[in-house]
C-alpha distance (Angstrom), angle and dihedral (degrees) to the residues before:
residue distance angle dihedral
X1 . . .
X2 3.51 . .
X3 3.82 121.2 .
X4 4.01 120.7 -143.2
X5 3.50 124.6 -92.5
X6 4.16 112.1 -148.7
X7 3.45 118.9 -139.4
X8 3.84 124.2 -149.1
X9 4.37 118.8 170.7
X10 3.65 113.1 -171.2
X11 3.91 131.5 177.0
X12 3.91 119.8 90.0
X13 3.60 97.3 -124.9
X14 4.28 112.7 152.3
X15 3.62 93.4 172.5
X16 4.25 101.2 118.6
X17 3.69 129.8 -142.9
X18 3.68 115.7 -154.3
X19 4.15 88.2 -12.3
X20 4.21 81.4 -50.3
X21 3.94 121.3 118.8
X22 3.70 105.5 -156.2
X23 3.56 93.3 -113.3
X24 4.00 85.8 54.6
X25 3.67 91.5 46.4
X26 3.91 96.6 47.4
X27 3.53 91.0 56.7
X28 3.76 94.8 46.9
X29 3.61 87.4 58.0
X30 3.27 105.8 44.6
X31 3.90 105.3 36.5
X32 4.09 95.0 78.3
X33 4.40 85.8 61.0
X34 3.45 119.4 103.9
X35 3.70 119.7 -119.1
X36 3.33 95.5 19.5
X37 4.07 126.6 119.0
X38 4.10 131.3 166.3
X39 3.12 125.5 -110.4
X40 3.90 122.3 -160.6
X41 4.07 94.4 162.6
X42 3.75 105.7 54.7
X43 3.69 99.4 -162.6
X44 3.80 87.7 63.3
X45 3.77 86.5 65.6
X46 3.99 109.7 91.6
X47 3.56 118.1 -112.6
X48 4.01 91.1 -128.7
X49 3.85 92.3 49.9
X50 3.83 127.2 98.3
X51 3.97 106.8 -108.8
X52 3.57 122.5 -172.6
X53 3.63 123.7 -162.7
X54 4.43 114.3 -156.1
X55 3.88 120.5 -171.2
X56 3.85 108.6 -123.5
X57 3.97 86.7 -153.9
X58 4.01 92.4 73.5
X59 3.32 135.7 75.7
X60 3.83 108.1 -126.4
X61 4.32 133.5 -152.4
X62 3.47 111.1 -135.5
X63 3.44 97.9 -126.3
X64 3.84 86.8 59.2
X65 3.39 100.0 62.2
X66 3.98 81.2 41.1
X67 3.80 92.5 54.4
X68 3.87 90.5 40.5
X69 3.66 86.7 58.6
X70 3.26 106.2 49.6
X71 4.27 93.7 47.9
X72 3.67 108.0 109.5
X73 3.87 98.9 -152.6
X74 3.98 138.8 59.3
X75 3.46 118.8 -87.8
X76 3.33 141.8 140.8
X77 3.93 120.9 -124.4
X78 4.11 115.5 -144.3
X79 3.91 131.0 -166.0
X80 3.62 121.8 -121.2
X81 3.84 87.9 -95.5
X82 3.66 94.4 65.7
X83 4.62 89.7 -95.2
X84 4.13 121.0 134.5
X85 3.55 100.5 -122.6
X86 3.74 88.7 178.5
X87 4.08 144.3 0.3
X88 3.27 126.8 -146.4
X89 4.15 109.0 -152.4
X90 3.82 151.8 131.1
X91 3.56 129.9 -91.0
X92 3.98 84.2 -112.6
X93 3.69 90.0 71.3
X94 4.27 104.0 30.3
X95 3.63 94.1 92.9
X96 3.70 89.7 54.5
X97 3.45 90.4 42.6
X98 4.00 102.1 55.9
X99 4.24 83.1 37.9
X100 3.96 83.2 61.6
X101 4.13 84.9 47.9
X102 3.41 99.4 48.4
X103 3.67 102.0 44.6
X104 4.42 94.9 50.1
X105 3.42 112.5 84.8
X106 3.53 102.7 -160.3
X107 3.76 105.3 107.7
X108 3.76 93.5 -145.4
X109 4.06 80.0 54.2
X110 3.94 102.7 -135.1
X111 3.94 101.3 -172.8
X112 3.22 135.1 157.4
X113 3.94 120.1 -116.8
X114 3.56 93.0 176.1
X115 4.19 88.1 177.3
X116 3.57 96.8 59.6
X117 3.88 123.9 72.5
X118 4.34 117.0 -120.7
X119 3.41 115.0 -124.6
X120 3.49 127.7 -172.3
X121 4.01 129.5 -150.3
X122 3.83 93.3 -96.1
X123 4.22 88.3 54.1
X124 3.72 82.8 67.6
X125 3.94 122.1 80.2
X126 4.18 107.4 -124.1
X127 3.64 111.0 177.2
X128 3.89 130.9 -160.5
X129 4.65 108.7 -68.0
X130 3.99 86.4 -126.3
X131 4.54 84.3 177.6
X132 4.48 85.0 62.5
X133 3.94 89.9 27.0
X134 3.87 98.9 -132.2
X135 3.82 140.8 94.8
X136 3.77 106.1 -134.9
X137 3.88 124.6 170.5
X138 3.77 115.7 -83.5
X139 3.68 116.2 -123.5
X140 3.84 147.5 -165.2
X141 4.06 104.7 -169.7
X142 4.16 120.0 -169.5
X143 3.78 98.5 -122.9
X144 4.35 109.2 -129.0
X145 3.09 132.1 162.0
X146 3.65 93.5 -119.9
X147 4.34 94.5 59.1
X148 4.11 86.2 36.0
X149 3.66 87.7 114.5
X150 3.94 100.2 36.5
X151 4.39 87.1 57.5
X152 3.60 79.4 44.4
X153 3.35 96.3 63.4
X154 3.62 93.6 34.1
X155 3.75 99.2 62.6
X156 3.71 87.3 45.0
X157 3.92 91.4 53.1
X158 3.97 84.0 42.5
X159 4.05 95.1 61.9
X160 3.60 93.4 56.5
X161 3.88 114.5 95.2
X162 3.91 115.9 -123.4
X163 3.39 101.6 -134.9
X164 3.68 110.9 45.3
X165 4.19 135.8 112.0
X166 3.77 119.7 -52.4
X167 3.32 103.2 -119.4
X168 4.07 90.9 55.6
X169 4.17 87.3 40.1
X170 3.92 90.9 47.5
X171 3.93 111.2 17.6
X172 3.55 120.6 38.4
X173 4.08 90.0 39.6
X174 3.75 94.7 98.7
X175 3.75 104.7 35.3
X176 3.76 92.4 42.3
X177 3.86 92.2 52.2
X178 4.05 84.1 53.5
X179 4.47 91.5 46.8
X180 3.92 84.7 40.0
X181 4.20 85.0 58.1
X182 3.62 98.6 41.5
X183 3.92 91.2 43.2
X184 4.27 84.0 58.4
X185 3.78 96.4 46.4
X186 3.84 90.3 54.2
X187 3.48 90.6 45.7
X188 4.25 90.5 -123.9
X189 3.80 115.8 165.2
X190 3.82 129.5 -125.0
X191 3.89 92.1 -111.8
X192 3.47 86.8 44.4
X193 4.13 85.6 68.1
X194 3.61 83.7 41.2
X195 3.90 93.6 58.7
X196 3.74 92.8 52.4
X197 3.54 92.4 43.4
X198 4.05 90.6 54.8
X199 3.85 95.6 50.4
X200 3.93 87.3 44.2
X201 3.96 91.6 48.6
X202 4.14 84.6 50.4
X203 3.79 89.5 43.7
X204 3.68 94.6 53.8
X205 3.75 97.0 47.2
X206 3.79 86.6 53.5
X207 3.82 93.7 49.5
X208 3.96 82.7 48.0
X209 3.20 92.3 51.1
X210 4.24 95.6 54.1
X211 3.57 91.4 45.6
X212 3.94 97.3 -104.5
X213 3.22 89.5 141.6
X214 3.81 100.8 172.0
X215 4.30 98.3 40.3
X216 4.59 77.8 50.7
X217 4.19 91.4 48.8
X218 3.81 93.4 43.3
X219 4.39 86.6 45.9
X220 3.19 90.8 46.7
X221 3.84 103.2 42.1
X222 3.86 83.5 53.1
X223 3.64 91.6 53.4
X224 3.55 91.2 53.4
X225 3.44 99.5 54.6
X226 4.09 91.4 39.0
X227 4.10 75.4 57.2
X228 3.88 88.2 67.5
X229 4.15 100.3 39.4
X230 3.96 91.6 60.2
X231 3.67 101.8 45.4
X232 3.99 85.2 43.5
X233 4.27 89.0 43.1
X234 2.99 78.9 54.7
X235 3.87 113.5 54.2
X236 3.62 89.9 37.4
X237 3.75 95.6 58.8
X238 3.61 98.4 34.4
X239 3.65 90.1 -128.0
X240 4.20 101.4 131.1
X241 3.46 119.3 154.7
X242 3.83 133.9 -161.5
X243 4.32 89.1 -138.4
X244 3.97 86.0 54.1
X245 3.99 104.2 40.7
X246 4.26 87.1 49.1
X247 4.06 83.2 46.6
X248 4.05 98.8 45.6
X249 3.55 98.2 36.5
X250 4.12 87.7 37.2
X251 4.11 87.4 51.0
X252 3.45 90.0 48.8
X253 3.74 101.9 50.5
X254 4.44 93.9 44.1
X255 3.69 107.0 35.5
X256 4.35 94.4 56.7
X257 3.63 99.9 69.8
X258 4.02 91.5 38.6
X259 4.01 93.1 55.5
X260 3.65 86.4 56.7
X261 3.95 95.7 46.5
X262 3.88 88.7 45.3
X263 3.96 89.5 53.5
X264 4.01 85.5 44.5
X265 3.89 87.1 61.2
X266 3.63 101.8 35.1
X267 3.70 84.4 60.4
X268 3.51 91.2 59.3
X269 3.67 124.8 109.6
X270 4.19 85.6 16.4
X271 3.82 122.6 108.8
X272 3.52 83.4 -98.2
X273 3.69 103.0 58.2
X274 3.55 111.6 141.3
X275 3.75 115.9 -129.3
X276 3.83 121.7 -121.6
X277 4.13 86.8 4.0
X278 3.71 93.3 170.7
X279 3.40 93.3 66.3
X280 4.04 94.2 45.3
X281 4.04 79.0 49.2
X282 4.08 89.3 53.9
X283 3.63 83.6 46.2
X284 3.64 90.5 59.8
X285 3.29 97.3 42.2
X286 3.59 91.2 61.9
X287 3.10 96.4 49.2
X288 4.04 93.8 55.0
X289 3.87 105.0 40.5
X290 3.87 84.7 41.1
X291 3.93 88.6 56.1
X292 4.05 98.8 45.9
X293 4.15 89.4 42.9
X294 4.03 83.8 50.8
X295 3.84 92.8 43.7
X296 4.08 79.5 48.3
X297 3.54 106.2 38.9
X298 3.68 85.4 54.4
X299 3.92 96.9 56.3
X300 3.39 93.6 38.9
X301 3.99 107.2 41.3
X302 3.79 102.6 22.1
X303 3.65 114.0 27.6
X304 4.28 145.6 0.9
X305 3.57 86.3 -111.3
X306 3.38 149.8 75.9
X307 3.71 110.1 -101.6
X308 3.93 91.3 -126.0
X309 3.60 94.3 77.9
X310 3.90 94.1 45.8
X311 3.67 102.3 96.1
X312 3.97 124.6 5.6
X313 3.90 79.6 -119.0
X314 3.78 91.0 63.3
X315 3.79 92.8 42.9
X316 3.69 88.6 53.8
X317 3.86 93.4 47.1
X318 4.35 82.3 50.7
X319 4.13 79.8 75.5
X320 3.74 98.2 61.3
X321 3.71 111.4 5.1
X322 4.16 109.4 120.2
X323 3.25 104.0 -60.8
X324 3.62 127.8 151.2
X325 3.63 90.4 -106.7
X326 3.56 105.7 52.3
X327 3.66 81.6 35.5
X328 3.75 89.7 68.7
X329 3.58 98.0 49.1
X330 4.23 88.2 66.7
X331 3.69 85.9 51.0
X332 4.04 92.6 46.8
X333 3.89 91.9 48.6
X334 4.08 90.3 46.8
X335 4.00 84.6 57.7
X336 4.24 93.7 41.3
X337 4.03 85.8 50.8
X338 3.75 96.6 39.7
X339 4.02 95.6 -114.6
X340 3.40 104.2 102.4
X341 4.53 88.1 160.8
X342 3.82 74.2 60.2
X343 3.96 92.5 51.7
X344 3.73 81.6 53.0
X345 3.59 100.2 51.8
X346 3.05 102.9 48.5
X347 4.26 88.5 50.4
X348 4.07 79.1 60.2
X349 3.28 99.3 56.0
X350 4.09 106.8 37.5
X351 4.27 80.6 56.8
X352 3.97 86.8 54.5
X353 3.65 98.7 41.2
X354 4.11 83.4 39.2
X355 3.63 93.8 53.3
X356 3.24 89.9 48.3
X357 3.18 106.6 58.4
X358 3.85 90.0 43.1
X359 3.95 88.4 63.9
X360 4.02 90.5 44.6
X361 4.05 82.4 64.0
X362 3.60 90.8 38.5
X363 4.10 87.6 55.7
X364 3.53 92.2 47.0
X365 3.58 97.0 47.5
X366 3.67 93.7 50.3
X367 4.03 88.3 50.1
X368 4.06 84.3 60.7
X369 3.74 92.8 44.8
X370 4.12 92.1 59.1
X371 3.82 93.1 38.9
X372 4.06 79.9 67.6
X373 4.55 84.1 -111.9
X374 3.93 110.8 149.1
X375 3.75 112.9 -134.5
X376 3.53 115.7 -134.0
X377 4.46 132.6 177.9
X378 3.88 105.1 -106.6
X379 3.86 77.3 -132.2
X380 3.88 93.1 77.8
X381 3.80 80.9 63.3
X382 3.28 105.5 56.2
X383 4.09 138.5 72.8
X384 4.19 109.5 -142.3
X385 4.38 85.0 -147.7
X386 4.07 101.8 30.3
X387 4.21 88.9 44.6
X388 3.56 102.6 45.7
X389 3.91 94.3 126.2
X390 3.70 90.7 66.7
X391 3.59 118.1 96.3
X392 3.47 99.9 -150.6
X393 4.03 86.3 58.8
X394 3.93 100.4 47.9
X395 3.50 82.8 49.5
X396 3.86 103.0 53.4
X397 3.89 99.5 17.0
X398 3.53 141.4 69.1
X399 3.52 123.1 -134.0
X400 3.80 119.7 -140.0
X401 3.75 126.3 -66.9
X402 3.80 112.5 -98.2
X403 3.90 107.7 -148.6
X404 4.17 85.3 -165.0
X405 4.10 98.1 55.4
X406 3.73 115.1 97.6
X407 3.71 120.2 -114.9
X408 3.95 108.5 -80.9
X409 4.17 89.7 -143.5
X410 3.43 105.8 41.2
């Protein structure tokens, strides 16, 4: 059974990130957890219970508080410029902890808790974020009015997955950092994106489906990018919910394969119909249910990971594999060249070639499997600071926040 862990967040910070005090944001992370429960009076806390005190003036990863959590001894956990961030204790020694608190004056609270080891981020054990498919650096960032929008940007950066499609890695970065911020100021949910995004997803099929080519590419573009602003909205603001991850991720498996079908029949009865379409339409069906059960079967059967962070080679083919995204671009350039049955064909194809290279991994990680190998994510390997000079790694990794750059957007 497991026991209660008591939560206390001091520091008076009311400067927001993303709308978010860090008081606000603490609690928004930590209030799905199990065994956890806050505790504004510290003497209410008992003395045999884990307590663990979190500085509401930093910015926090995560998979520190995660990590923090799940240590099993007292300690006290500093920031790079010598600050506790957090302390790990008992209820036996809370009071004496928030007396120490209260009675410093320095607002960044540089005490001494000479009973209590330091630790430092790298003292705590952060493994590879297989749900955003990257290994970043973990952080704990002094929150200031003068770096406000620098941790902006930094959570927004952080809530993008590292191995995904290039035109969601490279394209929609900027704008959807911009629709992210104008999506906070007018206080818009995530599923509220998500909504939109549904009825443009429908919209675009039907405009397929007419052969309005152009009004269904512009929809649909549009509900791509839309498809990045909620999951971001909602990262930043800590405001995920279970009815909008099973509608995003649901939208995003169904509506692919019926865009292309639509476009199929809207092409009908045109000078570019294409002959015997339902079987180029089996074809790509094929091609895309055989790619997600490969992507699955993978996971599921072989591994603990997603079989885009395998091999660099497989991250690389994550940019441009068939995708919706790349997916769309054959359709746009069919339209742009006046072909759009060759848009189409080529959207066949890439998911056959795709799929097939998917099972060619598949086959060869199976091979490793029965020759008693172990498979493992070349991320494990790799540092996102030490490996820098590796492609692979400035392409799918972050490096550390620098406090001292200037704001890229400002």
């Amino acid at each position: 059974m497991s026991t209660t862990t008591y939560i206390h967040i001091f520091g008076d910070s009311e400067i927001t990130i993303w709308g978010l005090t860090g008081r606000e944001r603490l609690h928004r992370m930590l209030q799905g957890k199990e065994a956890i429960a806050f505790a504004d009076d510290v003497e209410k806390i008992p003395v045999s219970a884990d307590a663990v005190f979190l500085n509401a003036n930093f910015l926090f990863d995560a998979r520190v508080l995660s990590a923090l959590l799940g240590l099993d001894k007292k300690v006290a956990l500093y920031s790079d410029d010598g600050c506790p961030a957090a302390v790990r204790t008992d209820g036996s020694y809370a009071p004496q902890l928030l007396r120490n608190l209260n009675s410093n004056q320095d607002q960044n609270y540089k005490f001494a808790m000479l009973t209590l080891p330091r630790i430092g981020l790298s003292d705590l054990k952060i493994d590879v974020q297989q749900n955003l498919k990257k290994k970043d650096p973990p952080y704990i960032l002094p929150v200031s009015e003068q770096n406000k929008r620098l941790l902006e940007q930094e959570l927004f950066d952080g809530s993008y997955k590292g191995v995904t499609d290039f035109v969601t890695k490279w394209v929609w970065p900027v704008p959807a950092f911009w629709a992210t911020q104008y999506c906070v100021r007018q206080g818009w949910q995530p599923n509220h994106v998500t909504y939109l995004s549904i009825v443009l997803a429908v919209l675009a099929g039907l405009a397929f489906w007419a052969g309005w080519f152009a009004i269904g590419l512009l929809m649909g573009w549009f509900m791509t990018f839309l498809d990045t602003v909620d999951g971001k909205l909602a990262r930043v603001t800590v405001t995920s919910s279970r009815i909008g991850d099973v509608l995003d991720h649901g939208l995003d498996i169904v509506h692919p394969p019926l865009w292309y079908i639509a476009w199929g029949a809207g092409l009908i009865g045109t000078q570019f119909e294409i002959p015997a379409l339902w079987f180029f339409m089996t074809l790509m069906m094929i091609g895309y249910v055989g790619g997600r059960f490969c992507e699955g079967a993978f996971q599921f059967s072989l591994a603990s990971f997603d079989m885009f962070i395998w091999r660099k080679l497989d991250s690389f083919n994550r940019l441009i594999t068939a995708r919706r995204n790349p997916n769309m671009l054959f359709l746009t350039y069919g339209w742009l060249i006046g072909r759009p049955d060759l848009g189409l064909y080529m959207v066949v194809f890439w998911h056959l070639i795709s799929t097939g290279i998917l099972g060619w991994r598949i086959l060869l990680a199976w091979r490793i499997k029965q020759a008693g190998g172990t498979l493992t994510s070349w991320l494990q390997d790799i540092d996102p600071a030490r490996d820098r000079d590796i492609l692979a790694v400035r392409i799918f990794t972050r490096a550390p926040i620098d406090l001292r750059k200037p704001f890229p957007l400002a």
